[in-house]
N, C-alpha and C positions, 0 to 999 in steps of 0.2 A: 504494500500500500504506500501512496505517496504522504508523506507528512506535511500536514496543513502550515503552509509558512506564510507569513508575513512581513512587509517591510520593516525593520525595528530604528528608529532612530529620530529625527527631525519630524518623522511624521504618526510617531507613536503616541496612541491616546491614552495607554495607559499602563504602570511598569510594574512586573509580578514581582513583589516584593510580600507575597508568600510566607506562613509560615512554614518552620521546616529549612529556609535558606539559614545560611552561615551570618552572623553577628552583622550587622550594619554600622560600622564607626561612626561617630560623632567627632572624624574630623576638620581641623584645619587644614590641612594638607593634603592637596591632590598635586601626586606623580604626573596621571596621564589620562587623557580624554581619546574617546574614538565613536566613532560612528561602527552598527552593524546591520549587514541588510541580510537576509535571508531571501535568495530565489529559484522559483524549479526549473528555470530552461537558462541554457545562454547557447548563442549562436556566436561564430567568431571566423570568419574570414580574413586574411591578407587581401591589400589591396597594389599588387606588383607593379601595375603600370599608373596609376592614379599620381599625376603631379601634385597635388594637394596632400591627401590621404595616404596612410601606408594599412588603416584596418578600421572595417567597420564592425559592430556589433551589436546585438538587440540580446535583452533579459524577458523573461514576464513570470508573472505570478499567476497562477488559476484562481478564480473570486467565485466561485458558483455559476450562480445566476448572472451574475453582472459578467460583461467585456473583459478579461483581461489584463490586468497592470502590464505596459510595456515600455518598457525602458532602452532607446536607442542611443548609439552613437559613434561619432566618427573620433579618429584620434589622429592627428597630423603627423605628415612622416619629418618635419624640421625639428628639434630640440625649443623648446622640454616638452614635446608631442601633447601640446594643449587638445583637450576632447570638445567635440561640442554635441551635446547632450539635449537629447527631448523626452519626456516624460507624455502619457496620454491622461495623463488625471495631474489638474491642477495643484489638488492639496500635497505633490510629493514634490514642485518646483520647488528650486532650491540650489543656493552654492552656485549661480552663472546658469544654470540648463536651461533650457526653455519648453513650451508646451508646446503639442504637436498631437492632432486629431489622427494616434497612427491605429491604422486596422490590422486587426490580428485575426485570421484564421487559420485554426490549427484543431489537427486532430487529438485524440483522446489523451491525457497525459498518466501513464504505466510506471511503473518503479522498471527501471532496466531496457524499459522500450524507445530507441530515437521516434520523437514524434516529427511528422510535417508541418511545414507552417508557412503560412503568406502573409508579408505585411508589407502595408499602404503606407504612406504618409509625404505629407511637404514640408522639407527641410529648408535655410538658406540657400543650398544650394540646388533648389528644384524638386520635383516629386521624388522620391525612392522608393521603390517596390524589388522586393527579396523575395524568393522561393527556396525554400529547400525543402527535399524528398530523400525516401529511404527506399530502398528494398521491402518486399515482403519479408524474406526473409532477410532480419538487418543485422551487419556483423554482431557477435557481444559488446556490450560495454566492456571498460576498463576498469579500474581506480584509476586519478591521475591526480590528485593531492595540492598542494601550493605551487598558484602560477608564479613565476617571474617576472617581476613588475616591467621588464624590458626598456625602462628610462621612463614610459608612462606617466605622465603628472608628474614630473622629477623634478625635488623643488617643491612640490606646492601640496603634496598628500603621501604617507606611506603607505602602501597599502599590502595588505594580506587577502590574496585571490585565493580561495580556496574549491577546486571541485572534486565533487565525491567520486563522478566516475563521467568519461566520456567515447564518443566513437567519432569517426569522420566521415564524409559522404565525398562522394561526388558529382551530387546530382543537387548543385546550387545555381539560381543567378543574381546578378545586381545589376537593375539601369538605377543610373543618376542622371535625373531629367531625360532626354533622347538619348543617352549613350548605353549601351551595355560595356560595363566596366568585369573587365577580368578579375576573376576571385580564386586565391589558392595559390600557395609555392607550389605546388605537385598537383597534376588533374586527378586523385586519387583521392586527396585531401583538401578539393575547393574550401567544404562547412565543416567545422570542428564545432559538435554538437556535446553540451556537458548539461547535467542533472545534476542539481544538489549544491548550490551554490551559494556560498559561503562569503560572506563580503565584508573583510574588517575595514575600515578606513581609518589612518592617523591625521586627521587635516591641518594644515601650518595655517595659523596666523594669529591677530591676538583677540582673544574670548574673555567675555564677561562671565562671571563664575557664580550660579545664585546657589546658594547653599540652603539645601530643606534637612527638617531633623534627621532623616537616613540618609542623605543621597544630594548631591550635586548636581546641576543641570548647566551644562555649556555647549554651546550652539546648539541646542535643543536635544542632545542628547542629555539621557540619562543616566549618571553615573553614581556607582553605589562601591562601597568599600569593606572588606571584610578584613577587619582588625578585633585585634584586645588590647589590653592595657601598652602592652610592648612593641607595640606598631601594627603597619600592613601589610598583610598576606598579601592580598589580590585586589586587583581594581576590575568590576566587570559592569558590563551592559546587557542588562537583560529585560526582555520584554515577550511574553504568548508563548512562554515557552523556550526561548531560542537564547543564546547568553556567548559570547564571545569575553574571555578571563585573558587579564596578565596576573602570573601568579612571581611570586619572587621566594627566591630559596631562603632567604633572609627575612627576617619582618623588617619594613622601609619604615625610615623613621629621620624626619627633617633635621638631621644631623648628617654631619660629613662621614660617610661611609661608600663602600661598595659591596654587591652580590650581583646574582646571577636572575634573569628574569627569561618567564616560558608565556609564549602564548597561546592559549589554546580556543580553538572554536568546534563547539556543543562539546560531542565526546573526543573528537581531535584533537591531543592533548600534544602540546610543543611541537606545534606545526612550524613555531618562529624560536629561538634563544640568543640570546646576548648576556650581555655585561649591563649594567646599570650603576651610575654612579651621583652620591646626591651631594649637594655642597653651597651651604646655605651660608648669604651676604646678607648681611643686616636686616632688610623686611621682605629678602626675597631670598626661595628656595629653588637650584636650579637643579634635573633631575637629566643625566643625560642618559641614553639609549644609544647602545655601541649593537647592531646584530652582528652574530655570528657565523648560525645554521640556518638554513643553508647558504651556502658560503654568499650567491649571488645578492644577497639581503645585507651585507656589511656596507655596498653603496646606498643605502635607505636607513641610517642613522637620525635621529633628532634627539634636541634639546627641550625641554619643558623649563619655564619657569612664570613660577608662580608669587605673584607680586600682593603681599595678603592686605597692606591696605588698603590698595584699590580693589582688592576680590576680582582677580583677572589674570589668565590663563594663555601664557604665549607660547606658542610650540613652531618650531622652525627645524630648518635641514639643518646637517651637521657639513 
């Protein structure tokens, strides 16, 4: 069966803060904020000959009854490969994307089955319309675990892609406007089709920090801390279910030290690790994040600090 997933973060109405979870701190100190999205489909083509573009790509949610959530977008092949992003439901704009009237038809969504899917919509740069199709009989899925952010938003978001499992087709196409644009390094591998989609985000810049008696809210995320007297364990985001943890070997505690921190998403447990090191100036605590594992996540380093008399939350590249 597919598990009922929902968007969690900026457009979260409300956060399971459940009996049964771990200790909620009543701190002053937050290490690290993130966004987490939970989605069942993602499509992902190369874009080899597009002078603009080097990859396009669309997510969506199943809602029942209603249309769909779909979430497209393009990513430029020039440094730091800025995305430009359209959401089909207003209340999830956000962060630069824009809205965009896109149609989704697709068939049935199976645990382990690539489904087909057609989608419509008008971008800046003209209509877009997508297809892709499988076999009756359609290869197995994989596992295929944490993407490589590939310079992606470099600069301006860390991010932890996570899919549970994926396959490839080669029965895609893409027009932008009148053109049919070539899709796929290999005609074998046009669509790379992933299930179970895992989406942490670390976003840079500076945030306002409202602090409620369990939990912290910065840019509309919901952040909750599980500590004791002696410091904090983990910083996580959870909301319907779905919970994306940084847990640390040490308890963090706004003093000059260092340990080891893991991140994990739902039961994927250290899908990211690094070093963490904390080192507090006068009325501000900075917390830095060195990755480690796997290796290509050491260029996706940041810094947090957190400035406690203005209650504000700055997170930047390292």
């Amino acid at each position: 069966m597919i598990r009922h997933t929902f968007l969690i973060g900026a457009a979260a109405a409300t956060v399971d803060a459940a009996g049964g979870q771990p200790h909620r701190a009543r701190s002053s100190y937050l290490p690290i904020a993130f966004d987490y999205y939970v989605w069942d489909d993602h499509y992902f083509m190369w874009l080899p000959d597009h002078p603009v573009y080097e990859a396009f790509e669309i997510m969506t949610i199943d809602r029942g009854a209603y249309p769909p959530l779909a979430f497209a977008f393009f990513t430029e092949r020039r440094p730091p490969k800025l995305q430009h992003r359209y959401f089909n439901d207003r209340r999830f704009v956000q962060h630069g994307s824009s809205y965009a009237e896109i149609a989704v038809v697709a068939s049935a969504l199976r645990t382990g089955v690539p489904r087909a899917i057609d989608v419509r919509f008008t971008a800046a740069n003209g209509l877009v319309h997508f297809e892709c199709a499988f076999p009756k009989i359609a290869p197995p899925m994989t596992p295929a675990g944490l993407t490589n952010q590939s310079g992606h938003g470099h600069g301006l978001y860390t991010l932890y892609f996570y899919r549970e499992r994926n396959v490839a087709t080669a029965h895609g196409s893409l027009r932008i406007g009148d053109r049919a644009v070539r899709i796929g390094r290999a005609p074998a591998t046009a669509v790379i089709y992933s299930q179970g989609i895992l989406n942490g985000i670390v976003p840079f810049g500076r945030f306002p920090v409202f602090r409620e008696p369990q939990a912290f809210e910065v840019a509309g995320a919901k952040m909750t801390l599980e500590a004791d007297g002696r410091g904090i364990t983990a910083c996580e985001n959870r909301a319907f279910g779905h919970a994306m943890r940084v847990r640390f070997e040490d308890r963090l505690r706004p003093i000059r030290m260092e340990t080891r921190y893991h991140v994990d998403l739902e039961t994927h447990r250290s899908v990211a690790s690094g070093r963490v090191e904390v080192q507090p100036r006068g009325g501000t605590v900075t917390t830095t994040f060195r990755p480690e594992r796997p290796v290509w996540t050491s260029s996706y380093g940041f810094v947090t600090t957190e400035t406690m008399g203005e209650r504000s939350l700055t997170i930047a590249a390292l």
